[in-house]
N, C-alpha and C positions, 0 to 999 in steps of 0.2 A: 872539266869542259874541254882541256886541252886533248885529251884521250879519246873524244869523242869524233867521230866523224860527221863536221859542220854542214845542215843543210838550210841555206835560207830560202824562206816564205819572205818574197816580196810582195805586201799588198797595196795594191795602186788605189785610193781611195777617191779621188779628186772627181768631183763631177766633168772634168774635160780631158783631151788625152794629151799626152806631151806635155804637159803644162812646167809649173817651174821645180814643182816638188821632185815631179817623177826623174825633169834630168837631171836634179841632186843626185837623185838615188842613184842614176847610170853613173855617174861618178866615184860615188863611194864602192860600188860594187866592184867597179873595174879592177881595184888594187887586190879584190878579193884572191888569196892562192890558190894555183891550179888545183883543178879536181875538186875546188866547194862547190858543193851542187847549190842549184838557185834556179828555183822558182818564179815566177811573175804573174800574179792574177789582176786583174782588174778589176775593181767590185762591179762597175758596169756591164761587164760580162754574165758575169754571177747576181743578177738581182736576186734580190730574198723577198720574200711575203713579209707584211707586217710581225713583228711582236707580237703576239699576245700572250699576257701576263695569266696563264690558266692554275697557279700554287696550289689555289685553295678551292677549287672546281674540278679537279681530276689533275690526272698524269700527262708530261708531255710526253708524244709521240715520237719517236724516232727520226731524226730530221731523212729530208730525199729530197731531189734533184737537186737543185745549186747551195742550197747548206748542206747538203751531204761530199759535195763536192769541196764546198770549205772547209768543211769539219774535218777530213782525210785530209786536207794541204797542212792545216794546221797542228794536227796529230804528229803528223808526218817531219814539221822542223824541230830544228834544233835552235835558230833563232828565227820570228817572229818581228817585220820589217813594218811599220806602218809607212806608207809615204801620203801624207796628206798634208795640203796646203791648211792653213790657220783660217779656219771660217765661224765667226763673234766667236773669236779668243778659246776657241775647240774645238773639235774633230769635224769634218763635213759629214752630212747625214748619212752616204754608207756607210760610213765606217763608224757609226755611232748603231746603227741598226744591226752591224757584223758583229760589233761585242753586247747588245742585249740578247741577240741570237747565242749568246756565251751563257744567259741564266737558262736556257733550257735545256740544254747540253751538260750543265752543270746538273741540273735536275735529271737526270734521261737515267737512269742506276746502270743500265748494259754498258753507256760510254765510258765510264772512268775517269773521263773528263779530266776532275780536279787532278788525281793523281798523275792522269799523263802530263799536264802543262808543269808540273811542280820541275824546276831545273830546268827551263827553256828561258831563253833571253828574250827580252823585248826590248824593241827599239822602236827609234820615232823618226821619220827625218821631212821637216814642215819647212816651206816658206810664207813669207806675210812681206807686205806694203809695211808693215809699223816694227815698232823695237823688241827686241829678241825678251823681253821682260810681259809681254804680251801674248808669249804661247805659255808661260807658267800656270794658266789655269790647264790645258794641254798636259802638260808636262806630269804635274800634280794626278788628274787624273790615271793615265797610263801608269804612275808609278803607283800608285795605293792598287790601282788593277794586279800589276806585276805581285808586287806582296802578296792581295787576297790570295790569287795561286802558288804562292811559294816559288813565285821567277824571278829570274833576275833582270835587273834593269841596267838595260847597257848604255842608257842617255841617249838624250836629242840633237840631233845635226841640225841648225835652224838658217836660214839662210833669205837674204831677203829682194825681194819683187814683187811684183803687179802684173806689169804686160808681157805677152808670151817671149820667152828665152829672155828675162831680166836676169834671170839667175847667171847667166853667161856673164855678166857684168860684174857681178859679187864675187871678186879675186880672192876674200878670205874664208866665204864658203867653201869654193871650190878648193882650195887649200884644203880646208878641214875635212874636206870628204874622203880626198887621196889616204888620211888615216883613222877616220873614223872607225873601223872595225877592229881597228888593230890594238883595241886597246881593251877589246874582249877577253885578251887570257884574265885581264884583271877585275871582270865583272863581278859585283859579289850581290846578294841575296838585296832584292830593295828594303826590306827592313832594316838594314843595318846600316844604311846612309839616306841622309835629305838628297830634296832633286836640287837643291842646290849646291851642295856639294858636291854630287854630280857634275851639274854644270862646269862646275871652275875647273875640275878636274880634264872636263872633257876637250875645254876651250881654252885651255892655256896654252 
C-alpha cells in the first residue's frame, strides 16, 4: 500500500451540505501529504435510480450517467471515504442505495468489479447526537462489506453532534482527525481483525 500512489474517493453521504460529518472529514483530509490526490462527491449530486434486484430475471445492464459516474470514482481509489452522519444506528439512505448499486456492478461480468475493489481501503468517518458504541451496527456493516471484497478496513473516525458545526466543539474528535489517516501504512485485510479491535487501536 505504501508503494502505491494514494487517491481518495471522498463520499459525502449526508442528506444536508456542510453538516457535521463532512467537516470531520475536512479535517482529517487536511493532514493528508502533498500530492494525495482527493476526490469529493456528493451523493446528492449524483442521485441513482432505485435498486432493482433483476439476479434471477435477466442480466444487469451496464450502469450510465451518475453510477457510471460513481462506478469510475470508485474504480478509480485507492481508499474509499464514507462520510456519513449516523441515521437509526447506519448509513443515511444514499449511501445505503450507493452500495446496493455495488450488487449490480458486482454482477455486470465486463466490470471486474470484485477484483478491482480487492486491496482498496475503506473508511468511515460519522457523527451522532449519542455514544460512539451506537455507530457499531455502522461500523460492523462496512467492515463484513470491506472483507466480502477482499479490502481493507482502515476504521471509523466517530465524532459527536446534533446541531450544524457541533462537531467544532468535540476537541477529541477533531484531535483524532489530525491522524486518522496516518495510521494507514498499518491497515490489514478486514478478515483478520474484529471492528473492535479496530476501534481501540484506532482511538487510543
Amino acid at each position: 500500500m505504501s508503494q502505491l500512489k494514494r487517491h481518495f474517493l471522498f463520499l459525502l453521504c449526508s442528506t444536508r451540505r456542510l453538516g457535521n460529518s463532512e467537516q470531520l472529514a475536512y479535517c482529517a483530509a487536511h493532514p493528508l501529504p502533498p500530492g494525495t490526490e482527493q476526490q469529493w462527491m456528493h451523493l446528492l449530486d449524483f442521485p441513482l435510480p432505485d435498486f432493482v434486484d433483476v439476479r434471477h430475471s435477466g442480466p444487469f445492464q451496464p450502469p450510465i450517467g451518475n453510477a457510471q459516474h460513481l462506478l469510475e470514482a470508485t474504480l478509480n481509489a485507492t481508499d474509499l471515504v464514507l462520510v456519513a452522519p449516523l441515521y437509526w444506528y447506519s448509513l443515511p439512505a444514499p449511501a445505503k442505495l450507493y452500495l446496493d448499486h455495488w450488487s449490480a456492478w458486482l454482477r455486470t461480468p465486463s466490470l471486474n468489479f470484485r477484483e478491482r475493489m480487492q486491496g482498496k481501503t475503506l473508511w468511515a468517518i460519522t457523527v451522532s447526537s449519542g455514544e460512539r458504541t451506537e455507530a457499531q451496527p455502522l461500523e460492523d456493516s462496512l467492515t463484513l462489506t470491506a472483507n466480502y471484497l477482499q479490502m481493507r478496513w482502515g476504521g471509523i473516525l466517530f465524532g459527536t453532534g446534533s446541531r450544524p458545526n457541533d462537531i467544532q466543539l468535540d476537541a477529541p474528535a477533531l484531535l483524532r482527525a489530525r491522524s486518522f489517516f496516518a495510521v494507514s501504512e498499518e491497515t490489514v485485510p478486514a478478515a483478520e481483525i474484529s471492528s473492535g479491535e479496530e476501534a481501540s487501536r484506532i482511538f487510543k
